[in-house]
N, C-alpha and C positions, 0 to 999 in steps of 0.2 A: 501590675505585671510582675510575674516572679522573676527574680535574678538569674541570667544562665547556669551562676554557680547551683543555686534552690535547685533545678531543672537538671544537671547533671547528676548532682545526688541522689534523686526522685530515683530516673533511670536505672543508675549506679545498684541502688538497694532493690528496687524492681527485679533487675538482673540477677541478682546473685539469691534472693528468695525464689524465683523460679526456677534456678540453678540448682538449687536444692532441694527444694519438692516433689522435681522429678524424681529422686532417691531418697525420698522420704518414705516410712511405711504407712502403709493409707491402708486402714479397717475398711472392709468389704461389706457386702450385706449377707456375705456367707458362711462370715465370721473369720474369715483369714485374712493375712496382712498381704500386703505386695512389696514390691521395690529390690533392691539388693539383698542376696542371700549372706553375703560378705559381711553387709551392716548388721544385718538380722542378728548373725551369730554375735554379734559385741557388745549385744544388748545388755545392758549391767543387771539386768533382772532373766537373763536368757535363762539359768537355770531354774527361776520359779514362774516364769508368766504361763499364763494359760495360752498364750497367745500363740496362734497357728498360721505358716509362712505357706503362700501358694503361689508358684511362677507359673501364671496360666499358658503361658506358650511353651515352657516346657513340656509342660503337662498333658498339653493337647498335641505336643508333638511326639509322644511319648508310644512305643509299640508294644500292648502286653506280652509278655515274656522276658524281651529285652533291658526289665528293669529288674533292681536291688532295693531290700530296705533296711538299712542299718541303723542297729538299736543300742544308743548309750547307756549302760546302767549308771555313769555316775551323772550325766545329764541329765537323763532321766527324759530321753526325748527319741525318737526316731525320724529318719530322713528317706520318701520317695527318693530313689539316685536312678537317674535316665541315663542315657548314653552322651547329654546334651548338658547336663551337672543335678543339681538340688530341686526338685520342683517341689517337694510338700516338708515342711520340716513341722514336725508337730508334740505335745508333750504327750509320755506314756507315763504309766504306769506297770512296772513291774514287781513280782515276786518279791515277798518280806522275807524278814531273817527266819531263816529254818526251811523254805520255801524256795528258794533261789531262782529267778530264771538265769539256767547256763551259758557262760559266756563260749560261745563257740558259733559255727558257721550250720544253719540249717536248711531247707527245702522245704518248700510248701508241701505238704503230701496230700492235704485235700484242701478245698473249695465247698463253702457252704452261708449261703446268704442269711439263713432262718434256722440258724444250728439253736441249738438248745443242749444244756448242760445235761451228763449223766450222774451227775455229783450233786450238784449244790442244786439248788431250789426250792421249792415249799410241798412239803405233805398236808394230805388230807384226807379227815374220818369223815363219814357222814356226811357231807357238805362242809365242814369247817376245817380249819388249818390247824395243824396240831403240833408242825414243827418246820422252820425254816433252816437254812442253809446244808450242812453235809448231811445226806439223805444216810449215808451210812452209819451215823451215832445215834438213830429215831430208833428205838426198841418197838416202839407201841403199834398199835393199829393201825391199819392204812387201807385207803383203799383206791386214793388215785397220786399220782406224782406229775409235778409241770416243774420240769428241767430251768433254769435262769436260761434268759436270752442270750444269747453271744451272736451276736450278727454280724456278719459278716468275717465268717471265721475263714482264719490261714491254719491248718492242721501244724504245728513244729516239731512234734514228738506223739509213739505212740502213746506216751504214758499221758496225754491229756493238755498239755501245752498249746496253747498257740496265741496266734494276736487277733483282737477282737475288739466290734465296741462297746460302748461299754459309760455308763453314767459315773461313773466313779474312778474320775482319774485324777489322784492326788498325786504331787508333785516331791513322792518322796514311794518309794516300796513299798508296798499293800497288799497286791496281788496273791494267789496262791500260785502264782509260778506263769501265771499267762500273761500277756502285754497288753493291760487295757490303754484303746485308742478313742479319744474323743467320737461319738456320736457322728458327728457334722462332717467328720475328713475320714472316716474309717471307711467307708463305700468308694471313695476316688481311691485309695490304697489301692482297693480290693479289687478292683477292673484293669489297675495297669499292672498286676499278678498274676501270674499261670503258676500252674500246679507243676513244679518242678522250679518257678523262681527260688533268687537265694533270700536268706535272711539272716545277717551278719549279727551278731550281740555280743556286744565290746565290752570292753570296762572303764 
């Protein structure tokens, strides 16, 4: 038979691991983390993890139009903001040197789930590709053009800006001036946004 003291210990440690866990952050099967937004942010690797924070009851408590998303270029990350705090904190992708995306305060001007670039994408002669990325440097023959995907785009500027998602989101400037957003969280963005939401880009 264990010693009372064995037995208060047991408990003791029981108690204080369940104490914690509940704020602890717990990978999802959707690829997002939960628990404290607070802890989130202290994460000693916040500025480089891929890792994507989701407060599902904010979020579903969340009324499209009524939200913001503000975008760190030195974090290098953007935050769903409700009326209720932080529901999506996730990493982006912004604009490289020469390319900037501008830090100032913008408005979604369009909505487009299945947007496709007018810039970048691949040409083709004959049935073959003849030339990838800025369709405006191909001198040669063409005869059809398929735009790069951008799904789920937020229009930010008319000169071609906005936030989208996007496979290629590295944890440092890349971009040509637009905000690529993970794949997997860039569709929950885009449904608690209305066409006239704000979109904040700090420094």
């Amino acid at each position: 038979m264990k010693s009372p003291l064995l037995l208060l210990a047991a408990a003791s440690s029981a108690l204080l691991f369940n104490s914690c866990s509940s704020v602890e952050e717990v990978a999802k099967k959707d690829g997002t983390t939960g628990g404290s937004h607070a802890r989130f942010v202290k994460r000693s690797d916040y500025r480089t993890t891929m890792a994507v924070y989701k407060n599902n009851a904010l979020y579903d408590a969340a009324v499209p139009g009524k939200n913001k998303v503000r975008i760190s270029l030195s974090q290098q990350r953007a935050q769903l903001i409700t009326p209720g705090g932080v529901a999506i904190d996730t990493p982006v992708c912004t604009g490289k040197p020469g390319k900037r995306t501008p830090a100032r305060s913008y408005r979604v001007q369009e909505k487009i789930a299945d947007k496709r670039s007018n810039i970048f994408g691949s040409t083709y002669y004959k049935g073959k590709k003849v030339h990838g990325g800025d369709r405006r440097k191909y001198r040669g023959p063409r005869d059809k053009y398929i735009g790069a995907s951008l799904p789920y785009w937020m229009r930010m500027t008319g000169d071609g800006i906005g936030m989208h998602g996007s496979s290629y989101v590295h944890r440092n400037p890349r971009s040509n001036g637009c905000v690529r957003t993970p794949h997997h969280i860039i569709d929950d963005i885009y449904r608690k946004m209305t066409k006239g939401s704000k979109i904040e880009v700090v420094r």
